[in-house]
C-alpha positions, 0 to 999 in steps of 0.5 A: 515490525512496522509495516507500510502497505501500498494500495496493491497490499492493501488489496491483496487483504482483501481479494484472492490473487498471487502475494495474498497469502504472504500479505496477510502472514506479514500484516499478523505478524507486525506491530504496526499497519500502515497506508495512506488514506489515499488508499481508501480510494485506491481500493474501491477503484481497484476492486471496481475495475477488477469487477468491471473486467471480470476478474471478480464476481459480484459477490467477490466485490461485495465481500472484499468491500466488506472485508475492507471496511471492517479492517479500515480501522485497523491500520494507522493512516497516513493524510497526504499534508503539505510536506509530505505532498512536496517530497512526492513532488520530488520523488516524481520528478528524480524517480519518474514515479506515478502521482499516488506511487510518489504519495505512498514512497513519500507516506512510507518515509515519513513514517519509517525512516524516523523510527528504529524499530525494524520496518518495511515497505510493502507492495507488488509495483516493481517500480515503487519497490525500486524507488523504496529501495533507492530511498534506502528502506527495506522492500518486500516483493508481493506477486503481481 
């Protein structure tokens, strides 16, 4: 299975918290890992705002980074070209999606919907996952 991870994916991968298990069950299981090099950013971020919250310890900051930078390569990436950019346009403007929400169910369908290899889209963002869904590609729902 291919699977496209959002940004709330990707860190369930590498930080504890609900939907982390399954996470990393789906990621074992698939032929293919998907993201949008936005993801990279998206990351660090979370994991910054997660430390500066408190909802990480320093030494739980540190370790996911690591984690993360020793899986980066491990998916495909998705760069946010041209095209692509203009379809998130779109599904921002019909779906009310958030700017990197748009970017990610744009990735997601430029890499799944040509392929007829069983795929889905993988995320916690009830929103996206409603949008994914509207767009007619299989959802799985991670906790929060």
């Amino acid at each position: 299975m291919i699977l496209y991870l959002d940004a709330s994916a990707v860190v369930k991968l590498c930080v504890l918290e609900e939907g982390t298990s399954a996470t990393k069950q789906l990621v074992n299981e698939a032929t293919a890992v998907v993201t949008s090099a936005l993801s990279h950013v998206e990351f660090h971020a979370a994991c910054a705002r997660k430390l500066k919250e408190g909802g990480l310890a320093n030494e739980e900051y540190r370790q996911a980074i690591t984690t993360f930078r020793e899986d980066w390569n491990r998916y495909v990436f998705v760069e946010a070209e041209y095209p692509l950019l203009e379809l998130a346009c779109q599904l921002a403007e019909h779906g009310g999606l958030r700017t990197l929400d748009a970017i990610h169910l744009a990735s997601a369908i430029f890499v799944l919907r040509p392929h007829s290899l069983p795929s889905a889209f993988v995320g916690a963002d009830h929103r996206l996952q409603e949008a994914a869904e509207a767009e007619g590609l299989k959802v799985v729902t991670l906790g929060s």
